[in-house]
One Martini backbone bead per residue (centre of mass of N, CA, C, O) as a GRO file, in nm:
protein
   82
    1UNK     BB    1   1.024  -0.505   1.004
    2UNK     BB    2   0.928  -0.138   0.931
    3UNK     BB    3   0.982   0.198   0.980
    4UNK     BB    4   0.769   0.486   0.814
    5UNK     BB    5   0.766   0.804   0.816
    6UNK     BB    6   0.498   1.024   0.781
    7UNK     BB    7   0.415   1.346   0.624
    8UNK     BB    8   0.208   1.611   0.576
    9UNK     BB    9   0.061   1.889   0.397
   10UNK     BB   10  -0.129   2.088   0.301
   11UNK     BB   11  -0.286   2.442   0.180
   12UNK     BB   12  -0.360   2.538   0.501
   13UNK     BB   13  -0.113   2.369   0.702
   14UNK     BB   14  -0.199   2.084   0.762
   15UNK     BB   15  -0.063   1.817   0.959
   16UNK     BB   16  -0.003   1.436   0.918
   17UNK     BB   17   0.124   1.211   1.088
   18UNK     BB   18   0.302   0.867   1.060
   19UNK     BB   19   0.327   0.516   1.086
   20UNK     BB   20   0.513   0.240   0.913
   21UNK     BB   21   0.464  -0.077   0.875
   22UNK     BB   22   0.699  -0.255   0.711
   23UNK     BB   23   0.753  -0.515   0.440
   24UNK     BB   24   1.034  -0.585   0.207
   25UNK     BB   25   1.093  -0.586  -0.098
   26UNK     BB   26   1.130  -0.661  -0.467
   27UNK     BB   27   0.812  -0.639  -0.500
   28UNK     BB   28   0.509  -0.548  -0.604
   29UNK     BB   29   0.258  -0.580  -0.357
   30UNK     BB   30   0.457  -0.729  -0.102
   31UNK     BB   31   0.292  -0.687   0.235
   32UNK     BB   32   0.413  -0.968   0.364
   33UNK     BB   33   0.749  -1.052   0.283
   34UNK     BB   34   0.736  -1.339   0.082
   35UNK     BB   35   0.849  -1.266  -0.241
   36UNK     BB   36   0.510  -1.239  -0.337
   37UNK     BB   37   0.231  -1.231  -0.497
   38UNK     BB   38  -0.076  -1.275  -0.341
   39UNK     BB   39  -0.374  -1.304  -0.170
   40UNK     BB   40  -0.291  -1.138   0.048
   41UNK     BB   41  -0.245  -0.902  -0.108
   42UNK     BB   42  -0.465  -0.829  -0.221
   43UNK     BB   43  -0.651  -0.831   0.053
   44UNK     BB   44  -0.486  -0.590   0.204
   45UNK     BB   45  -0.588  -0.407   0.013
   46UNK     BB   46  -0.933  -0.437  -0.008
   47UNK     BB   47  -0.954  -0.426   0.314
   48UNK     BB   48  -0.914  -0.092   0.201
   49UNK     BB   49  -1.144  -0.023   0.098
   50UNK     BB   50  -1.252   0.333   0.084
   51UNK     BB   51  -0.981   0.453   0.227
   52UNK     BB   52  -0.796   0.734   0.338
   53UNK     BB   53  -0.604   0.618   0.568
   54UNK     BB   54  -0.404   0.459   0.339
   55UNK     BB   55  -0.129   0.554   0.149
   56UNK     BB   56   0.019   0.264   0.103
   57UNK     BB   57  -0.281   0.168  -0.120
   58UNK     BB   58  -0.237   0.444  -0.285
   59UNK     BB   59  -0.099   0.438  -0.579
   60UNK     BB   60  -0.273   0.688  -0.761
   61UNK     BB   61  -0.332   0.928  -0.539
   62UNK     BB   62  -0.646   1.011  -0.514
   63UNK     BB   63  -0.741   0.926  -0.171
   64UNK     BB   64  -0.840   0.611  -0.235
   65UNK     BB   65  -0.881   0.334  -0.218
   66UNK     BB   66  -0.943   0.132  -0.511
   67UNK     BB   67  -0.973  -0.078  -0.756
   68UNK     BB   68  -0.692   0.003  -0.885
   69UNK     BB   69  -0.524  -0.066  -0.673
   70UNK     BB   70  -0.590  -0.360  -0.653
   71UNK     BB   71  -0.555  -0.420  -0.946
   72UNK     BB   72  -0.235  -0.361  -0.963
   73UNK     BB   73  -0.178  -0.605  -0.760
   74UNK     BB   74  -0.334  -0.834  -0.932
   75UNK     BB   75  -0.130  -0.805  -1.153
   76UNK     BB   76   0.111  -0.904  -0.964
   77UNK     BB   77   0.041  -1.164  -0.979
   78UNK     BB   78   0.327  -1.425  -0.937
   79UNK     BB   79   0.519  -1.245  -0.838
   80UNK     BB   80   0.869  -1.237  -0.784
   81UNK     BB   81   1.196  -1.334  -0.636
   82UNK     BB   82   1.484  -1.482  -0.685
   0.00000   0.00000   0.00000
């Protein structure tokens, strides 16, 4: 694992840091870094269904988990890295 400071500003001038641990893969959608998307990663995105506080599984950046954020990482099952 791995981590990765993020910072944001919004138009008020208010920041929020945060801090995230990833593993690292070659394959879009592989959050738990065993180098495929599978059941798991699809998992990890639901289970953060319609949070605001989770920018790493919001892919689509519209502010909140949804089912496309979801939908895009099911669409990578099965990919994996050679």
């Amino acid at each position: 694992m791995n981590t990765i400071p993020v910072s944001a500003t919004d138009a008020a001038g208010n920041t929020t840091a945060i801090t995230r641990a990833v593993a690292y893969s070659c394959v879009f959608g592989d959050f738990n870094g065993n180098w495929q998307v599978d059941a798991a990663d699809v998992q990890a995105v639901a289970h953060r269904w319609r949070a605001t506080t989770e920018p790493l599984y919001d892919f689509d950046g519209d502010g909140v988990v949804s089912v496309v954020d979801v939908m895009r990482v099911a669409a990578a099952w099965g990919n994996g890295c050679p």
